[in-house]
N, CA, C and O atoms as a CHARMM CRD file, in Angstrom:
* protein
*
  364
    1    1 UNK  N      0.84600  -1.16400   0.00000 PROA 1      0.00000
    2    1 UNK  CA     0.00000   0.00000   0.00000 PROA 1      0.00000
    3    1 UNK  C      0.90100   1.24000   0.00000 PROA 1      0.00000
    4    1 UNK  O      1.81700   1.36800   0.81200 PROA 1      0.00000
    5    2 UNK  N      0.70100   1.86600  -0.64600 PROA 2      0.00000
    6    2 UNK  CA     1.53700   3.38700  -0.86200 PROA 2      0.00000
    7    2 UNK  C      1.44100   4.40100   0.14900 PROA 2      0.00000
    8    2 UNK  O      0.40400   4.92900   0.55200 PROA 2      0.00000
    9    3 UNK  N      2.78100   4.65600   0.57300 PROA 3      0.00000
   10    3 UNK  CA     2.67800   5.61700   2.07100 PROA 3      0.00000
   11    3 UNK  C      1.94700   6.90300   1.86800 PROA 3      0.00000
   12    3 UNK  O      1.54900   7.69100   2.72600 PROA 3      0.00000
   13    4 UNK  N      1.82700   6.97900   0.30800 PROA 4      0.00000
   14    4 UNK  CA     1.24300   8.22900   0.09500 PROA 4      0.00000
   15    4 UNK  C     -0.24200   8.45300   0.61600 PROA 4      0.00000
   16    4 UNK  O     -0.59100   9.54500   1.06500 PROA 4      0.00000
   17    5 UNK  N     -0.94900   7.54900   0.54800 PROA 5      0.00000
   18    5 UNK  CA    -2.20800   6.79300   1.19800 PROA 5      0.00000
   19    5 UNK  C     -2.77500   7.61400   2.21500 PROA 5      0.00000
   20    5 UNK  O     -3.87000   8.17700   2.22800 PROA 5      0.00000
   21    6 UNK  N     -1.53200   7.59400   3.37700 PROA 6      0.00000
   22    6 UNK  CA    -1.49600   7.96400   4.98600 PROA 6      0.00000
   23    6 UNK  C     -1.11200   9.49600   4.85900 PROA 6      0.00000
   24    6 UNK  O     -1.74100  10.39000   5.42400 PROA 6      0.00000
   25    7 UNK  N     -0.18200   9.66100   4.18100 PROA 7      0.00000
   26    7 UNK  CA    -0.05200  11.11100   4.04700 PROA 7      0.00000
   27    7 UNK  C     -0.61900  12.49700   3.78100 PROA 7      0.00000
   28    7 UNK  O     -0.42400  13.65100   4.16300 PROA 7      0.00000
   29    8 UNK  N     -1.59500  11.68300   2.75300 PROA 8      0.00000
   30    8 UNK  CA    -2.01500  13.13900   1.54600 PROA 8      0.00000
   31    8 UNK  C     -3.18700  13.23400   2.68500 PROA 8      0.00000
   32    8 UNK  O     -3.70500  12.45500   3.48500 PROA 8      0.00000
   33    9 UNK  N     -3.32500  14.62300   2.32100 PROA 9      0.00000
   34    9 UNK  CA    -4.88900  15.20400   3.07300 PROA 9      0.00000
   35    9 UNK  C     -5.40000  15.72500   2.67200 PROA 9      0.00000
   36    9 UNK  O     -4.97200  16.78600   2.21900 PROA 9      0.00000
   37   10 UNK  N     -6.74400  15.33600   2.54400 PROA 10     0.00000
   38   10 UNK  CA    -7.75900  16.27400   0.95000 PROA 10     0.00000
   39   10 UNK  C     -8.35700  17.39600   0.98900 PROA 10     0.00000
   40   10 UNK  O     -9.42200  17.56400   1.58300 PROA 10     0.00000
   41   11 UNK  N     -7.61600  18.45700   0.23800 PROA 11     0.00000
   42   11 UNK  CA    -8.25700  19.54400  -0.06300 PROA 11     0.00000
   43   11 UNK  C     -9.04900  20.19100  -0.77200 PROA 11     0.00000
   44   11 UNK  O     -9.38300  19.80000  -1.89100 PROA 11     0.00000
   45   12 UNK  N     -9.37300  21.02500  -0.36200 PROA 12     0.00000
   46   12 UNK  CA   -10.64100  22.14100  -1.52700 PROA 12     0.00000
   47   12 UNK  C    -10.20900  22.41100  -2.34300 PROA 12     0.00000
   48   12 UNK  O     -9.17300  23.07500  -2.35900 PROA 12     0.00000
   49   13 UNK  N    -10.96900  21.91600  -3.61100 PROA 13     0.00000
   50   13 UNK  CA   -11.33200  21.76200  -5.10400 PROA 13     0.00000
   51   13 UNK  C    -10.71100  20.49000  -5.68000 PROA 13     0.00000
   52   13 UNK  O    -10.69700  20.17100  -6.86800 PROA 13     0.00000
   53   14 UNK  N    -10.25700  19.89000  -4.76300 PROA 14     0.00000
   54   14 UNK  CA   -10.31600  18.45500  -5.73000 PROA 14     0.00000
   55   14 UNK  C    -11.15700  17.40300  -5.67900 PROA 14     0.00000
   56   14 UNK  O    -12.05700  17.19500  -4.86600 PROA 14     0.00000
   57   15 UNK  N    -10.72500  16.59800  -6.81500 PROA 15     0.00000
   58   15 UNK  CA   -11.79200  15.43600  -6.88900 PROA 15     0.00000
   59   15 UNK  C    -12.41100  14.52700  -6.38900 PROA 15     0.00000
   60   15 UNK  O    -11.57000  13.94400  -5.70600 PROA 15     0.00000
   61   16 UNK  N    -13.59800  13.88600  -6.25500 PROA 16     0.00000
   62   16 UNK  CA   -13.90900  12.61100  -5.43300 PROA 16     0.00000
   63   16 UNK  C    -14.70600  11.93000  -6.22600 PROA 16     0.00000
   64   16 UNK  O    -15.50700  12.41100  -7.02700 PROA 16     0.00000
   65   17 UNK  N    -14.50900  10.86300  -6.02600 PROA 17     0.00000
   66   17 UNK  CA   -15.03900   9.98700  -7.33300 PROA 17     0.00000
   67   17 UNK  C    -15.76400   8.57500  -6.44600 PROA 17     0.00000
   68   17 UNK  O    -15.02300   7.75300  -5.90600 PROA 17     0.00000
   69   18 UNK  N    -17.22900   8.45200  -6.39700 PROA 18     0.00000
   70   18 UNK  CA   -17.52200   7.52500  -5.46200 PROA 18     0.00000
   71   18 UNK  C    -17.63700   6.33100  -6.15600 PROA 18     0.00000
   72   18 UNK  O    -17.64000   6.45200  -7.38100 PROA 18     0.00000
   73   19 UNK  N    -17.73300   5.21900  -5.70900 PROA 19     0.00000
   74   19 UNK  CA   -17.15900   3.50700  -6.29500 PROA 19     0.00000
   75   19 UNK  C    -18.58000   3.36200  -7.51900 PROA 19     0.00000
   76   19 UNK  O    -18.45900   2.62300  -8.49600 PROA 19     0.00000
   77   20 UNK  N    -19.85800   4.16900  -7.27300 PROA 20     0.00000
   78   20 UNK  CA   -20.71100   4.32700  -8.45500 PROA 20     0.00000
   79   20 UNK  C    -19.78000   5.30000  -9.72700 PROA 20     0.00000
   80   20 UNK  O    -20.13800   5.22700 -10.90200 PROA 20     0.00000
   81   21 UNK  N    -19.21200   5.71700  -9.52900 PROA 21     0.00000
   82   21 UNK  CA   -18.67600   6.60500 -10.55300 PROA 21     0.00000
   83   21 UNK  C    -19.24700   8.46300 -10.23600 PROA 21     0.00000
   84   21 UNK  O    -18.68800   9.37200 -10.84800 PROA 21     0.00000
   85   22 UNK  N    -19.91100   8.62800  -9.64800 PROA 22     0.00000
   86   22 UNK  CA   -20.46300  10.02700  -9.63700 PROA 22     0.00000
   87   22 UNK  C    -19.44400  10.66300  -8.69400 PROA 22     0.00000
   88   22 UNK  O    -19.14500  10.38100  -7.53400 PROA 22     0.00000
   89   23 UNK  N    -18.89600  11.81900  -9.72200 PROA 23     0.00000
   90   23 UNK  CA   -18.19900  13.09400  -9.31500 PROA 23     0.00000
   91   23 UNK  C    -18.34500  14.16900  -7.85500 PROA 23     0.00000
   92   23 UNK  O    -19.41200  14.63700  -7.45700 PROA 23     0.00000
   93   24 UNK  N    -17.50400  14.31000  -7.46100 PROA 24     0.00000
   94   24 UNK  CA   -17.59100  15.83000  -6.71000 PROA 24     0.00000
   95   24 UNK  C    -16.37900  16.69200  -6.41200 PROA 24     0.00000
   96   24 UNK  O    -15.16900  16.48700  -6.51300 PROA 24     0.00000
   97   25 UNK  N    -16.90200  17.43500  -6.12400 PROA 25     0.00000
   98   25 UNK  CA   -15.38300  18.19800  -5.71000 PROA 25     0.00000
   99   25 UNK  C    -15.64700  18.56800  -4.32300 PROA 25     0.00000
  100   25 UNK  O    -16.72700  18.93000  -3.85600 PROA 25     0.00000
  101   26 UNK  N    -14.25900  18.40000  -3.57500 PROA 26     0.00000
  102   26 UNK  CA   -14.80400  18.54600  -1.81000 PROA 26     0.00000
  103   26 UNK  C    -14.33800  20.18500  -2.27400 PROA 26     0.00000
  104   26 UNK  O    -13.67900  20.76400  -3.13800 PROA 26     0.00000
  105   27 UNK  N    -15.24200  20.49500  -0.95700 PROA 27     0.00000
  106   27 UNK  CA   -15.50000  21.74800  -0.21100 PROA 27     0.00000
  107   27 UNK  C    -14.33900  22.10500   0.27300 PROA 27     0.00000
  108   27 UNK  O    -13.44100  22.83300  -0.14900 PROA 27     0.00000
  109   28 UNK  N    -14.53800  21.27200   1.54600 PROA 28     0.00000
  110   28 UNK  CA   -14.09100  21.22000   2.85600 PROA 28     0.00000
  111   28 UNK  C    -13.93700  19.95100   3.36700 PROA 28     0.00000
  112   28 UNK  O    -14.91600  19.20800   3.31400 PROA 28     0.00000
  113   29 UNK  N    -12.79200  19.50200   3.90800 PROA 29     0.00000
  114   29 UNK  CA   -12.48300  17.95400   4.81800 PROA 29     0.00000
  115   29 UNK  C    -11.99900  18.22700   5.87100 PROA 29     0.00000
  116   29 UNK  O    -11.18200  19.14800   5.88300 PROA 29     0.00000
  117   30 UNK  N    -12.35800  17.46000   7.25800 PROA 30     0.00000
  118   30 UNK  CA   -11.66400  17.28100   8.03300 PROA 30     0.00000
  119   30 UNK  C    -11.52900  15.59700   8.71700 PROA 30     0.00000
  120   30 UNK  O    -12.43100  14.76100   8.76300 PROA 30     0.00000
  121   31 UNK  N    -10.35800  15.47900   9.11800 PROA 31     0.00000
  122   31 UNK  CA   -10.04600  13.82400   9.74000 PROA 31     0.00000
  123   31 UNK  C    -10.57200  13.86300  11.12300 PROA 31     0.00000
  124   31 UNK  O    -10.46200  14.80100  11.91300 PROA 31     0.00000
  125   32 UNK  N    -11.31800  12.40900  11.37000 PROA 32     0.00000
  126   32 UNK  CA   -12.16600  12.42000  11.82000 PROA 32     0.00000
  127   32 UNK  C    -11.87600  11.10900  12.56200 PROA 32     0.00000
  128   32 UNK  O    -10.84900  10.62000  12.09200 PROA 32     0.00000
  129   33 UNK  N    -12.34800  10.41900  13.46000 PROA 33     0.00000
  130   33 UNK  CA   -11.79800   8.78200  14.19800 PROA 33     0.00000
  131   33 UNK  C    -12.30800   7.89100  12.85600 PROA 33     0.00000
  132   33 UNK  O    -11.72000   6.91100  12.40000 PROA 33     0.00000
  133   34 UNK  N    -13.08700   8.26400  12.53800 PROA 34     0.00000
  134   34 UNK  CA   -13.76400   6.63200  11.43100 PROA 34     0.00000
  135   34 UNK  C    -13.66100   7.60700  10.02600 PROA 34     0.00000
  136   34 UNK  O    -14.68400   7.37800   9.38100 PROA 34     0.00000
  137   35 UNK  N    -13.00700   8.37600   9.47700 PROA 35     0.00000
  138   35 UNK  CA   -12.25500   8.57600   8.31700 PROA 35     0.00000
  139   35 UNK  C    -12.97400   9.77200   7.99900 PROA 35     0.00000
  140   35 UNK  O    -13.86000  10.07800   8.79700 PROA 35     0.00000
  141   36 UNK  N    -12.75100  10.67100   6.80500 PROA 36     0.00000
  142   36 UNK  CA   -12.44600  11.66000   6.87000 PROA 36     0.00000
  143   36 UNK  C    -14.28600  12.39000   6.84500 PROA 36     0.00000
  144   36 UNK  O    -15.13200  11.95900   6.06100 PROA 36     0.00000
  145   37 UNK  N    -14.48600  13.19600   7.57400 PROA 37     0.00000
  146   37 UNK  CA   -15.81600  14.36400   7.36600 PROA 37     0.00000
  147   37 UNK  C    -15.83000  15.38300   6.28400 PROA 37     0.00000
  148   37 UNK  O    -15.07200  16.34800   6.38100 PROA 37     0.00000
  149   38 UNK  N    -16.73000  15.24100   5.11900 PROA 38     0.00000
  150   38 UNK  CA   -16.02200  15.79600   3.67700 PROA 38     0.00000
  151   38 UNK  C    -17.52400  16.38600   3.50600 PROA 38     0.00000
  152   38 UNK  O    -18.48100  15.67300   3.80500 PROA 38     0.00000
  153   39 UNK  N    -17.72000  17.79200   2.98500 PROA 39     0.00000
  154   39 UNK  CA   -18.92100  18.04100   2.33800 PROA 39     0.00000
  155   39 UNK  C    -18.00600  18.41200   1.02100 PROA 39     0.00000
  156   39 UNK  O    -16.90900  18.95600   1.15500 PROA 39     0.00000
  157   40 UNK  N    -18.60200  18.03900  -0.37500 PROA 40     0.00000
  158   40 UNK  CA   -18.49400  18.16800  -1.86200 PROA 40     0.00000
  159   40 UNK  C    -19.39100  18.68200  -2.38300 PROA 40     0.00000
  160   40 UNK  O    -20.46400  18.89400  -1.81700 PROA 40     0.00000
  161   41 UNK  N    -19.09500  19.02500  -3.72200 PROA 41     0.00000
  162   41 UNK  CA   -20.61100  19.66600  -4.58700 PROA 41     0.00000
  163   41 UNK  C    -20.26000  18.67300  -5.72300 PROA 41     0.00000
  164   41 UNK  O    -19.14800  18.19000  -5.93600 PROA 41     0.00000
  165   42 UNK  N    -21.47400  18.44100  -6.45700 PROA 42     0.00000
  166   42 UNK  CA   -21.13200  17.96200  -7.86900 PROA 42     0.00000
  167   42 UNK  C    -20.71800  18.67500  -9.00500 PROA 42     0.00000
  168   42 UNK  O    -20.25500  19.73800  -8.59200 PROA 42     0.00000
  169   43 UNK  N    -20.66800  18.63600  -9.95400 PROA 43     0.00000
  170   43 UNK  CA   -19.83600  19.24400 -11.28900 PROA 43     0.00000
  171   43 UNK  C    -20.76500  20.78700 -11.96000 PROA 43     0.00000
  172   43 UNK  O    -20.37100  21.81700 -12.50700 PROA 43     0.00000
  173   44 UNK  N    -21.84700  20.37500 -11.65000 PROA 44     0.00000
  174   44 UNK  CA   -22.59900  20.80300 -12.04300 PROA 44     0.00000
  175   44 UNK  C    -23.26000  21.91900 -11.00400 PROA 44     0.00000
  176   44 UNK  O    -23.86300  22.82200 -11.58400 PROA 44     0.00000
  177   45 UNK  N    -23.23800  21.98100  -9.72300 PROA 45     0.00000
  178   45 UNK  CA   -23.42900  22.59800  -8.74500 PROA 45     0.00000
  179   45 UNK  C    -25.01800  22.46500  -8.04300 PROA 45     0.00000
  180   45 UNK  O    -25.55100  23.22900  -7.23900 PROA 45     0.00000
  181   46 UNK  N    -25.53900  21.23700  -8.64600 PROA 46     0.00000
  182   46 UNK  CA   -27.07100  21.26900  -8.36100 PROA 46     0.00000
  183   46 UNK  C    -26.71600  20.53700  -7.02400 PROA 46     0.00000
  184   46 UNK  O    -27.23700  20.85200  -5.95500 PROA 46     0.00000
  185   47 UNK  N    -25.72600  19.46800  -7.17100 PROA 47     0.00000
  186   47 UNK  CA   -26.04700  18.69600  -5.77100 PROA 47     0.00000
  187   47 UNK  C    -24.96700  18.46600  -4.54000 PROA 47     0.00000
  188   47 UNK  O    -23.88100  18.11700  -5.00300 PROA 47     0.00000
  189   48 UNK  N    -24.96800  18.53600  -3.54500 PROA 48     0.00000
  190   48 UNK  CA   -24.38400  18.37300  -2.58100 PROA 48     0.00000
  191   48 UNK  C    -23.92600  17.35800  -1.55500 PROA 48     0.00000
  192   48 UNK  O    -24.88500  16.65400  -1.24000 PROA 48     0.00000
  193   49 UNK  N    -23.04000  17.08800  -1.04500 PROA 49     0.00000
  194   49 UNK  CA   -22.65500  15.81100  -0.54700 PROA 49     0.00000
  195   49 UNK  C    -22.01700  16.09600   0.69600 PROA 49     0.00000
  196   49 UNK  O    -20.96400  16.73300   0.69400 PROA 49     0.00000
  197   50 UNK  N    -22.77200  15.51400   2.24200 PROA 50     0.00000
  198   50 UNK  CA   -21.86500  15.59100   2.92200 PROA 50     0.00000
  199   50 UNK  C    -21.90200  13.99500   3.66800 PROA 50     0.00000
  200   50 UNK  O    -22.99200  13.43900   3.80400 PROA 50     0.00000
  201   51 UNK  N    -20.41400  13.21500   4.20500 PROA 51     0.00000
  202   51 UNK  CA   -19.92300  12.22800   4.86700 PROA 51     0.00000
  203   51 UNK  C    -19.21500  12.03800   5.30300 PROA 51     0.00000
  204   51 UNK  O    -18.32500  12.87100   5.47200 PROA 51     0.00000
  205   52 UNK  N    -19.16800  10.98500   5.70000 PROA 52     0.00000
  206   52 UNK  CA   -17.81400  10.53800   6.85500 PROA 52     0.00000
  207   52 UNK  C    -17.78800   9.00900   6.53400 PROA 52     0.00000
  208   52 UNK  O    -18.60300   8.13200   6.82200 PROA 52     0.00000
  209   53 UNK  N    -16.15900   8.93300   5.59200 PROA 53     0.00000
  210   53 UNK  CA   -15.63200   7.77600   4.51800 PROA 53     0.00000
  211   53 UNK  C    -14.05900   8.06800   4.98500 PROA 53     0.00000
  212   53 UNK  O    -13.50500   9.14400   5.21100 PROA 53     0.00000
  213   54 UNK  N    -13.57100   6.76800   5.04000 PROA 54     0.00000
  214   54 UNK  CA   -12.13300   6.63200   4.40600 PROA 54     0.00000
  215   54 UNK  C    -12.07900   7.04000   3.19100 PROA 54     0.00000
  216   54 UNK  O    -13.05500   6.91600   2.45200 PROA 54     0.00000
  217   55 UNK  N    -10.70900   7.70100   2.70100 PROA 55     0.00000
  218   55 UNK  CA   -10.73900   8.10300   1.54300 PROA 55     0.00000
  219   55 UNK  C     -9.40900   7.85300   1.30000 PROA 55     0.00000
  220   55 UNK  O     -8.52900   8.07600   2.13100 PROA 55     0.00000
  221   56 UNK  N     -9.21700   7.40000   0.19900 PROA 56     0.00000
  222   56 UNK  CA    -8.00900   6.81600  -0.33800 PROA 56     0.00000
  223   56 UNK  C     -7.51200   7.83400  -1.75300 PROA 56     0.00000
  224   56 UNK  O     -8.06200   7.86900  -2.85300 PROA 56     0.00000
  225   57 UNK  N     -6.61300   8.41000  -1.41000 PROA 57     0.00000
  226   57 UNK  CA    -5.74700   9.31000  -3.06600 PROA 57     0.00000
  227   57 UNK  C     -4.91000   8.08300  -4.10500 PROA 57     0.00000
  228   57 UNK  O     -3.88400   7.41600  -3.97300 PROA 57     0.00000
  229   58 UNK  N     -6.01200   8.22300  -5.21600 PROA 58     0.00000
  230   58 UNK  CA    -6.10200   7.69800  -6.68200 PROA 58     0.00000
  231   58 UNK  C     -4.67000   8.93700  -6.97000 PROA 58     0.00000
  232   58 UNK  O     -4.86200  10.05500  -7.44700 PROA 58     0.00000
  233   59 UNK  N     -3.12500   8.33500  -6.50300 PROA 59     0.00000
  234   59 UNK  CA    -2.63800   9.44600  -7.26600 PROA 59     0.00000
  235   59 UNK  C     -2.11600   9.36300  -8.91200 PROA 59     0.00000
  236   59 UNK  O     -1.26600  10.16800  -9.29300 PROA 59     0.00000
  237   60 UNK  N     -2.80500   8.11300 -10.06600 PROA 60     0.00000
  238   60 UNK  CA    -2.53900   8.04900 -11.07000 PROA 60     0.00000
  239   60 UNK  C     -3.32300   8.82400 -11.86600 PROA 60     0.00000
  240   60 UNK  O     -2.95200   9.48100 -12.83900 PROA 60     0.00000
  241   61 UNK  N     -5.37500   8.64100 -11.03000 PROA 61     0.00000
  242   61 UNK  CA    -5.95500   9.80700 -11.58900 PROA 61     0.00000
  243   61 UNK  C     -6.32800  11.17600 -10.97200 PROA 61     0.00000
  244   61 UNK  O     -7.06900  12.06900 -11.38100 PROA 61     0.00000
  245   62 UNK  N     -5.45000  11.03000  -9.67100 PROA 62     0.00000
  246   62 UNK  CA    -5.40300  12.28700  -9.06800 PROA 62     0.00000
  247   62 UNK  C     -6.75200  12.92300  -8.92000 PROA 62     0.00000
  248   62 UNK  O     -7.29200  13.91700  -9.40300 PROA 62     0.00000
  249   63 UNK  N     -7.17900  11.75800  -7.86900 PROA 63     0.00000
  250   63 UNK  CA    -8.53400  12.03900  -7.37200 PROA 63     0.00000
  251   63 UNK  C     -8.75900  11.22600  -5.84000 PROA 63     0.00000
  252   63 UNK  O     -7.97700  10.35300  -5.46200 PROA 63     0.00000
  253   64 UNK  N     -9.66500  11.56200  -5.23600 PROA 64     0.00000
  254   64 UNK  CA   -10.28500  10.65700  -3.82900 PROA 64     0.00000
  255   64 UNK  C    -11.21700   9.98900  -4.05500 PROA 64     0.00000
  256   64 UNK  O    -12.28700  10.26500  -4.59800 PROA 64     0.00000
  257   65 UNK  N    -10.65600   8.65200  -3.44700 PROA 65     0.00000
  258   65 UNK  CA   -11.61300   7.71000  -3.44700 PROA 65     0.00000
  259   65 UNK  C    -12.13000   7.16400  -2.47900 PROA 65     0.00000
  260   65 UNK  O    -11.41000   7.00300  -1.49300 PROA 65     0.00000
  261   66 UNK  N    -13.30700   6.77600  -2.43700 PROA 66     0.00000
  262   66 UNK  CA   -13.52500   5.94600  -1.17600 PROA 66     0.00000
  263   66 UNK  C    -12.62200   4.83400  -0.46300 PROA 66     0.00000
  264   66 UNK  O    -13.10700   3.77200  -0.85300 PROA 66     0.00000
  265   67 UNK  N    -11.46500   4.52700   0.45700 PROA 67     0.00000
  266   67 UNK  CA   -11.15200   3.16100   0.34500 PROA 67     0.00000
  267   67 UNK  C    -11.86900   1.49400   0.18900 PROA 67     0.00000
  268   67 UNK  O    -12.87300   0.93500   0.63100 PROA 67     0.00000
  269   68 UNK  N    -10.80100   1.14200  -0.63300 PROA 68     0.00000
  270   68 UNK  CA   -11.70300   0.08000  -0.78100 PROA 68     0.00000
  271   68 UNK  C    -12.35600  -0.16100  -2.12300 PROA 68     0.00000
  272   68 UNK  O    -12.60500  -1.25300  -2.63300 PROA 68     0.00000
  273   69 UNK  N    -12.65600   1.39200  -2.74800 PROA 69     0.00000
  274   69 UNK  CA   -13.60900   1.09600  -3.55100 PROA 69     0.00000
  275   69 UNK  C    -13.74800   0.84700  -4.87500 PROA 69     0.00000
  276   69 UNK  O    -13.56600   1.84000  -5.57900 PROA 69     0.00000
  277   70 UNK  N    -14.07500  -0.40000  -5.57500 PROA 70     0.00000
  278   70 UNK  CA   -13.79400  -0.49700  -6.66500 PROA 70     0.00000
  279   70 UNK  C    -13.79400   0.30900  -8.07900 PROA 70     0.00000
  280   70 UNK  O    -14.94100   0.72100  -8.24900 PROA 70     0.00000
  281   71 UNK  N    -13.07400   0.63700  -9.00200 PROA 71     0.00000
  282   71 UNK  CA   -13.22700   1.96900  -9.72200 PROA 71     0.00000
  283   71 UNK  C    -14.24800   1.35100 -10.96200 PROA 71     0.00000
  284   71 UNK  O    -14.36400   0.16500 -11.27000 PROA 71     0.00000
  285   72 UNK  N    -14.65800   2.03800 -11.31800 PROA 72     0.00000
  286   72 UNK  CA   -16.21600   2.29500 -12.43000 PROA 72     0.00000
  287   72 UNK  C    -15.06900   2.74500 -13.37400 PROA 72     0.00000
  288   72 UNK  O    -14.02500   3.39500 -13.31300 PROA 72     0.00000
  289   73 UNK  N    -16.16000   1.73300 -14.70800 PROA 73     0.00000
  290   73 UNK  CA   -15.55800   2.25400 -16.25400 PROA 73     0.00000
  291   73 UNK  C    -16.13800   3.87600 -16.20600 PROA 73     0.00000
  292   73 UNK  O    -17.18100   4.17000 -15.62200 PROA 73     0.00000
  293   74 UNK  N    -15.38800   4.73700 -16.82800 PROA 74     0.00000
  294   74 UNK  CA   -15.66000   6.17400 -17.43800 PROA 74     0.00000
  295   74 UNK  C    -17.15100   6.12300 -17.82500 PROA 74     0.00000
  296   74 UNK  O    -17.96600   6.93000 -17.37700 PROA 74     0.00000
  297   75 UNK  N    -17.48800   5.05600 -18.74500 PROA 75     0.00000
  298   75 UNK  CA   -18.47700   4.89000 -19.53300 PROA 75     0.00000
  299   75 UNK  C    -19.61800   3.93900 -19.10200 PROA 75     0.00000
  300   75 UNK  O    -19.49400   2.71600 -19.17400 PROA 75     0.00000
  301   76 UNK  N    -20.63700   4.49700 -18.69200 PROA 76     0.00000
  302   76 UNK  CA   -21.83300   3.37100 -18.30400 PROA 76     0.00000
  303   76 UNK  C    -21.58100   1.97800 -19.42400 PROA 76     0.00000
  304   76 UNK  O    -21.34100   2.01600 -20.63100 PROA 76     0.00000
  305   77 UNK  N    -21.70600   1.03400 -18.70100 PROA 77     0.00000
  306   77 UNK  CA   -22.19100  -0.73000 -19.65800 PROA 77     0.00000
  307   77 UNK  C    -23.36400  -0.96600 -19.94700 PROA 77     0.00000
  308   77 UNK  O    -24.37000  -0.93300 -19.23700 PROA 77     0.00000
  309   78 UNK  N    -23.21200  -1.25000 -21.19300 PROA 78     0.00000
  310   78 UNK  CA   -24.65300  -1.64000 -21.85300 PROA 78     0.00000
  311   78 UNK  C    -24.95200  -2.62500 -20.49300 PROA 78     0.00000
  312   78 UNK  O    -24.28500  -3.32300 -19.72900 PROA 78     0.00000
  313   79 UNK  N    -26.42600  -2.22600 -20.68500 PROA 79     0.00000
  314   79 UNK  CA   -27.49500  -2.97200 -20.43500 PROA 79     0.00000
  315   79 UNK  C    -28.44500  -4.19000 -21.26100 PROA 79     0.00000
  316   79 UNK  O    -29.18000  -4.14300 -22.24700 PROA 79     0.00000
  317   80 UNK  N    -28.04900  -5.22100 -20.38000 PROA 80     0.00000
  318   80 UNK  CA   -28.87600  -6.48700 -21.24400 PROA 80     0.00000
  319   80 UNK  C    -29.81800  -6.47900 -20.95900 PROA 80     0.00000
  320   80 UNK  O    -29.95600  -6.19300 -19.77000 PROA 80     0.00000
  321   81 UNK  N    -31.22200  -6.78200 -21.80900 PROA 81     0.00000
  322   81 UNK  CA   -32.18700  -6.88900 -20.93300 PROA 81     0.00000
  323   81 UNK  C    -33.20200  -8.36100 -21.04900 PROA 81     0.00000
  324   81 UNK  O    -33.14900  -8.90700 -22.15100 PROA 81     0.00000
  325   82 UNK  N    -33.60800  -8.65800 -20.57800 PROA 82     0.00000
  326   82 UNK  CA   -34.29000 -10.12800 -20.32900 PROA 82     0.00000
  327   82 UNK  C    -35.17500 -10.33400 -21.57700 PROA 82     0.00000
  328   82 UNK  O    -36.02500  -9.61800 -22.10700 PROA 82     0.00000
  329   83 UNK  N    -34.73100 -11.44900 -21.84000 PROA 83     0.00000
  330   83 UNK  CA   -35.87200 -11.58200 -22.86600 PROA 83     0.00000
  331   83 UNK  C    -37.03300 -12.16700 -22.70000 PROA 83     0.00000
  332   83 UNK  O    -37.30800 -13.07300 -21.91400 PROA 83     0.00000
  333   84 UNK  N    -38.06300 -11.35000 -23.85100 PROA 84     0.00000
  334   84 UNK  CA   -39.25400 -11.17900 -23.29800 PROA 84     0.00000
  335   84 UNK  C    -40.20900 -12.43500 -23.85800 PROA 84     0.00000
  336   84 UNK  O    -40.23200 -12.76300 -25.04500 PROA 84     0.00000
  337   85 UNK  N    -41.07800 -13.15100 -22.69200 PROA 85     0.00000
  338   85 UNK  CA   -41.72900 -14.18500 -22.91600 PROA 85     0.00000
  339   85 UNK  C    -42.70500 -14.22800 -23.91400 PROA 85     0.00000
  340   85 UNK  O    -43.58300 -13.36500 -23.91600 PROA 85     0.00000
  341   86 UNK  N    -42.67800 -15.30400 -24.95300 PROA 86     0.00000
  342   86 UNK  CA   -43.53700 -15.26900 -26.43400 PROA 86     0.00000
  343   86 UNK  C    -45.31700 -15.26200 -25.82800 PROA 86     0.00000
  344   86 UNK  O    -45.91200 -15.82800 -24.91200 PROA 86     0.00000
  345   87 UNK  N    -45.53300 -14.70700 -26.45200 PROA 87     0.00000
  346   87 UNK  CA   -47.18000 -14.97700 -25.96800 PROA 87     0.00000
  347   87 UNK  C    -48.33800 -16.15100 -26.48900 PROA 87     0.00000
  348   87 UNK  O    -48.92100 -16.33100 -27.55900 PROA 87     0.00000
  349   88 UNK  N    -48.35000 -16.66600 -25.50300 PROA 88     0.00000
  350   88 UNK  CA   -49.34100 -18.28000 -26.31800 PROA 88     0.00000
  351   88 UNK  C    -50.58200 -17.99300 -26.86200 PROA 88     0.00000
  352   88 UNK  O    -51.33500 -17.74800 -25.91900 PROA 88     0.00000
  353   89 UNK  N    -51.17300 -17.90000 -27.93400 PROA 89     0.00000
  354   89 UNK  CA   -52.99700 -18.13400 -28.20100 PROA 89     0.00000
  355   89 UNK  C    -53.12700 -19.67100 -27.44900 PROA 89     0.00000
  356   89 UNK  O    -52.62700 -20.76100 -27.72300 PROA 89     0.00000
  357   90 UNK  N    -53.80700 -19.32900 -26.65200 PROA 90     0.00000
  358   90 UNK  CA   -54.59800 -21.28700 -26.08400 PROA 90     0.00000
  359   90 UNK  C    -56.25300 -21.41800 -26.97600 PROA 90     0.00000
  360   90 UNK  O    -57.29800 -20.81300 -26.73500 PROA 90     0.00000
  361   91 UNK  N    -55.97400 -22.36200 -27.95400 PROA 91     0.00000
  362   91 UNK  CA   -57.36400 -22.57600 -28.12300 PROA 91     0.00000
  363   91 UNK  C    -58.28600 -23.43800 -27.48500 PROA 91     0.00000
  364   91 UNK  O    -59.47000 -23.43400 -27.82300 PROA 91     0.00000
């Protein structure tokens, strides 16, 4: 695990990227006993985020992540969808 991990401490205007993939940028953080107290806004400024998460620095994409959390393609995955049952005439 990279010492950088333990070190970095997340500041205002960078990224957070939650294990769904949806964006924010923190506010404000502070460290906290059960990991860090973060309010964010989204990209867009409609929505707001406040918690208390471990957060782990992505420093390849130079962003915060939840620890732990698995990273999301850029791009939503098609969706399969069930196929749909033939319909019987009963005579």
């Amino acid at each position: 695990m990279p010492q950088e991990k333990h070190a970095r401490i997340p500041q205002s205007g960078e990224a957070l990227i939650l294990a769904d993939g949806r964006r924010f940028i923190l506010t404000e953080a502070e460290h906290g006993i059960r990991g860090w107290w973060f309010t964010a806004t989204a990209h867009d400024g409609r929505n707001t985020l406040q918690g208390n998460l471990r957060l782990q620095w992505d420093a390849q994409a130079r962003v915060w992540r939840p620890d732990g959390a698995r990273q999301v393609a850029a791009e939503p995955r098609a969706v399969r969808r069930a196929p749909q049952p033939q319909e019987r005439q009963l005579d």
